[in-house]
C-alpha positions as CSV (number, residue, x, y, z in Angstrom):
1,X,249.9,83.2,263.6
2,X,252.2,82.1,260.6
3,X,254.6,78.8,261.1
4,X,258.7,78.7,262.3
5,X,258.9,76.2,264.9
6,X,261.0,77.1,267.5
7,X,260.8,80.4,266.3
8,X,257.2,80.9,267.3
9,X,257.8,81.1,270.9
10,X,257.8,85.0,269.9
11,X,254.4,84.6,270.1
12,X,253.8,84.0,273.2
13,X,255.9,87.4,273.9
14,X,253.4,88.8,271.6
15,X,250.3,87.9,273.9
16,X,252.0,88.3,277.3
17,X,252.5,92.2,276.4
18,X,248.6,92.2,275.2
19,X,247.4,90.5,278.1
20,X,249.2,92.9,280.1
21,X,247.6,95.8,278.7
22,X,244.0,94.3,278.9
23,X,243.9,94.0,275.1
24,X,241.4,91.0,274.6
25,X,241.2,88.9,271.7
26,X,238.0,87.5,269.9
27,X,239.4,84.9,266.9
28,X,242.7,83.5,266.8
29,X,243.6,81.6,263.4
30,X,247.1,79.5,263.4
31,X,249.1,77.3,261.2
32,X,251.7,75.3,261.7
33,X,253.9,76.4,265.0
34,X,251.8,79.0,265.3
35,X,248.4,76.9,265.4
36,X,250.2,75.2,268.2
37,X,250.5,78.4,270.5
38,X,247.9,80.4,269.4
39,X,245.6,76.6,269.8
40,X,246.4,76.0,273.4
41,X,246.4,79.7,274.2
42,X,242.6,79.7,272.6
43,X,242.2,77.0,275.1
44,X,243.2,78.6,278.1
45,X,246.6,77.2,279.1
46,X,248.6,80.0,280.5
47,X,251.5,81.5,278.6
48,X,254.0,79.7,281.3
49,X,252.4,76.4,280.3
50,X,252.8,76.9,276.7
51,X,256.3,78.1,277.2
52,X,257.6,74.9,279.7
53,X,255.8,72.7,276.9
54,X,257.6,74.4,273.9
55,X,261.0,74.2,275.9
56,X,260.7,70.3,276.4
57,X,260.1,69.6,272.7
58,X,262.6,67.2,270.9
59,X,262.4,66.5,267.4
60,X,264.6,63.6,268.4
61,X,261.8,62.3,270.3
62,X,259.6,62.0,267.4
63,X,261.4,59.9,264.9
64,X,259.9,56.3,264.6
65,X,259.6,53.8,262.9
66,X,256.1,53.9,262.2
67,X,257.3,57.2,260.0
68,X,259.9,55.2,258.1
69,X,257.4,53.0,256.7
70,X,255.3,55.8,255.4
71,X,258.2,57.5,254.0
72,X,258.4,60.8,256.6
73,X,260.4,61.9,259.2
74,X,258.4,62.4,262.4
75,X,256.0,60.1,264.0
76,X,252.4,61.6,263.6
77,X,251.4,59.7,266.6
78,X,253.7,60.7,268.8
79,X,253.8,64.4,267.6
80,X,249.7,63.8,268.5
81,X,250.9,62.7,271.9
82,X,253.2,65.4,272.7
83,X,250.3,67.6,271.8
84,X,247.8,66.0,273.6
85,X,250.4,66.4,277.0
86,X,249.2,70.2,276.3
87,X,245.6,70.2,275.6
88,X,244.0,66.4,276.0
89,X,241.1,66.2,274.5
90,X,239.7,69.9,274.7
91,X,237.5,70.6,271.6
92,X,237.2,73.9,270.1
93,X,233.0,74.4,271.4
94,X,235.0,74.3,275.1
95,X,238.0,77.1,273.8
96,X,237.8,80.3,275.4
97,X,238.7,82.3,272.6
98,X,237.2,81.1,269.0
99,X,240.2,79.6,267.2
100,X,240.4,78.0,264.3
101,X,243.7,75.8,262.4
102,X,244.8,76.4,259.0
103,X,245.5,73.3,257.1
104,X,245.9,72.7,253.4
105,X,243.3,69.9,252.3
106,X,245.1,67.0,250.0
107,X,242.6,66.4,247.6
108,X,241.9,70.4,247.1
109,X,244.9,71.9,247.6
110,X,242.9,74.6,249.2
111,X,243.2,76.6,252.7
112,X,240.9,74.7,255.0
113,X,240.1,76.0,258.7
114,X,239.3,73.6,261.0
115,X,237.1,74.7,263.7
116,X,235.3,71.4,265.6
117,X,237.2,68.4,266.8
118,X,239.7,67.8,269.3
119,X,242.4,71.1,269.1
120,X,245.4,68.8,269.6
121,X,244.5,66.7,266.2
122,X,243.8,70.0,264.6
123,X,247.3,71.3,265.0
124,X,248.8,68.3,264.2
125,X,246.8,68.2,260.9
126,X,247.9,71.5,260.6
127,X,251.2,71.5,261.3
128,X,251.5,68.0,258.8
129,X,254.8,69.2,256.4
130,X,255.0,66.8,253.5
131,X,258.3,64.6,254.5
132,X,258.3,65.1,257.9
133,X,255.1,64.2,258.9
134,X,252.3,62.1,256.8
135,X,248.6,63.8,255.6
136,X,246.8,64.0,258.6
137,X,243.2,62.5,258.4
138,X,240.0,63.5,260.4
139,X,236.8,63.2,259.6
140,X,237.3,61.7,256.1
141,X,239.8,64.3,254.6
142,X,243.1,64.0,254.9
143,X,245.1,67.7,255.7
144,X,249.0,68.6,255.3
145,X,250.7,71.9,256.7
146,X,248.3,74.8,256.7
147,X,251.2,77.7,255.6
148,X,251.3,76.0,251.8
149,X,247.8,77.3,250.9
150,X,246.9,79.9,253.8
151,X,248.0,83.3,254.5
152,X,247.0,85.2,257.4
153,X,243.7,84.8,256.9
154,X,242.3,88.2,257.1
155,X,239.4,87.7,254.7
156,X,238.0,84.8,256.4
157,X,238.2,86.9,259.6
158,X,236.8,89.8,258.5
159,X,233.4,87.6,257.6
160,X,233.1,86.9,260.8
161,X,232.8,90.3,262.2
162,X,236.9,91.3,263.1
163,X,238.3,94.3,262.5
164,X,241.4,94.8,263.4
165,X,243.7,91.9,262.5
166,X,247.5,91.4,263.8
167,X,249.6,88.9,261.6
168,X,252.4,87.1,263.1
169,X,255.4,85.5,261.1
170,X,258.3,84.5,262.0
171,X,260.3,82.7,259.5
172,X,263.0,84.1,257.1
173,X,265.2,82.9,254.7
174,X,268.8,83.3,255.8
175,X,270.5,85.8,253.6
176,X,273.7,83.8,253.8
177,X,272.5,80.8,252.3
178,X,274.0,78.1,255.2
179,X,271.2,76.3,257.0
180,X,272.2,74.9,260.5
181,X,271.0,71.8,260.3
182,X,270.0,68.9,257.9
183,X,265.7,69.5,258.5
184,X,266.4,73.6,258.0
185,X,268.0,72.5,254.2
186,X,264.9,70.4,253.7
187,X,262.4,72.3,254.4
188,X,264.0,75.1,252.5
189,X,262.3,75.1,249.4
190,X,258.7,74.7,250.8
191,X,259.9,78.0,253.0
192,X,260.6,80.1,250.0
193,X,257.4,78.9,248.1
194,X,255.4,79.8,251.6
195,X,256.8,83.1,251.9
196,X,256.3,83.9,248.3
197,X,252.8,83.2,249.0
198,X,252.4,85.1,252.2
199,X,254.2,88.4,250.6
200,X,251.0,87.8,247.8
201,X,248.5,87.3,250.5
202,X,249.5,90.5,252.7
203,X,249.0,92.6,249.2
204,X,246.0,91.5,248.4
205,X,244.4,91.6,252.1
206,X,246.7,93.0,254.4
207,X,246.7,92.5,258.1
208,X,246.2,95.8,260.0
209,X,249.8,95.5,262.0
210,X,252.1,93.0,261.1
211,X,254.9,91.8,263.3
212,X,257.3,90.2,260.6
213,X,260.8,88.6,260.5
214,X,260.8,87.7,264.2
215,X,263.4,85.3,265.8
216,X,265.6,86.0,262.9
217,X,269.2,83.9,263.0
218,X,267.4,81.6,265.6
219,X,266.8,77.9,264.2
220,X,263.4,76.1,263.8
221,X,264.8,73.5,266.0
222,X,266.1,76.1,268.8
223,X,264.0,75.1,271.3
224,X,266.5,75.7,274.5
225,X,266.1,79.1,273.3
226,X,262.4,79.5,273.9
227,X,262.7,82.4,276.8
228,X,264.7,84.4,275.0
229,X,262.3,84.5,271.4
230,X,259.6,85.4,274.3
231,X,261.2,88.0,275.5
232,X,262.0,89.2,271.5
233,X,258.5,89.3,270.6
234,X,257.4,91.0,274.2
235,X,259.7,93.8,273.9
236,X,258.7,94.4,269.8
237,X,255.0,94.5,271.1
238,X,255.1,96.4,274.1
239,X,256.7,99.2,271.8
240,X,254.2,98.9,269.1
241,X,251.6,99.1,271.7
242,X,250.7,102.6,271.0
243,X,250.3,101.4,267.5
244,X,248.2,99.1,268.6
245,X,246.1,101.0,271.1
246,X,245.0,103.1,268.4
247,X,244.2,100.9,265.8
248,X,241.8,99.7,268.7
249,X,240.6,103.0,270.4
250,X,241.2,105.8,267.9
């Protein structure tokens, strides 16, 4: 599950139509947005809880002063609040599906997936985009977004006994060129360097089915528009669900 802020509520479309077809998952791996959903759907929080806690987020609320000192945008320790409201202090040995958080380590510059600790600090780490939120550090290493190093993560997987793999991205470059808001202009470069990436990644190991593009002319920041990306990515599984049935069965 790629990154796209609001965007990502697709995702939880995404699992309600697999749910409802008894499809199980073994491994979830997430970065950024989607570490968020696919992290506290690993954890066991219904897709109604994930989607009332994605509707009430603000970046508003997260701006701080704390931030401004360290030269970023968001709080870190109130985005680790807000995702502690979620998940508290669940680990990932307590998960009920094996999950694990893309971030990129500082001093590397390489993919790591963190897969012990406390999941809400792992999504934060993970979610950590240089200017809007500072490095992230747990357990001695410090960890920015996971989607500038990562792709879908199908090789790391695939050691660990999957084989079929679904990959999940939502964001997209406007065609237009207009961004709606100040934080879609800023992040813009970093969004065609991680997309540039991601096309290279899904060459080289490509996902099985790949939902792509979803939520597209919806803003990162359109949170009051949570139900209706839900109801985008349900509908675009439920008819790719004979795809998916026999990927699985066939």
């Amino acid at each position: 599950m790629r990154g796209g802020g609001a965007k990502c509520a697709a995702y939880i479309g995404i699992l309600k139509a697999l749910e409802e077809n008894d499809i199980k998952i073994d491994y979830i791996v997430g970065a950024s947005g989607g570490a968020a959903i696919g992290g506290a759907y690993a954890a066991g929080k219904s897709l109604e809880e994930i989607t009332e806690h994605f509707r009430k987020y603000s970046p508003r609320k997260y701006l701080g002063l704390d931030s401004l000192k360290e030269f970023s945008l968001f709080s870190e320790k109130k985005a680790l609040n807000f995702s502690k409201e979620l998940l508290g202090d669940i680990c990932f040995g307590e998960a009920k599906i094996r999950f694990w958080a893309q971030a990129t380590n500082v001093e590397t510059l390489s993919v790591n997936y963190i897969g012990e600790g406390k999941i809400s600090e792992a999504i934060v780490a993970s979610s950590a985009l240089p200017g809007l939120i500072n490095p992230i550090d747990l357990d001695g290493k410090k960890y920015i977004d996971g989607e500038i190093s990562g792709g879908y993560g199908v090789d790391f997987l695939k050691k660990r006994g999957a084989e079929v793999i679904i990959g999940m991205n939502t964001d997209y470059i406007h065609n237009s060129g207009k961004f709606e808001n100040v934080y879609e202009r800023f992040i813009a470069p970093l969004r065609i360097s991680i997309l540039t990436l991601l096309a290279k990644d899904q060459k080289l190991s490509p996902v099985d089915l790949l939902f792509d593009r979803l939520s597209v002319g919806v803003g990162v920041l359109d949170f009051d528009r949570v139900e209706e990306m839900a109801l985008e990515g349900y509908e675009l599984a439920n008819g790719s669900m004979k795809d998916i049935k026999s990927l699985l069965f066939d």
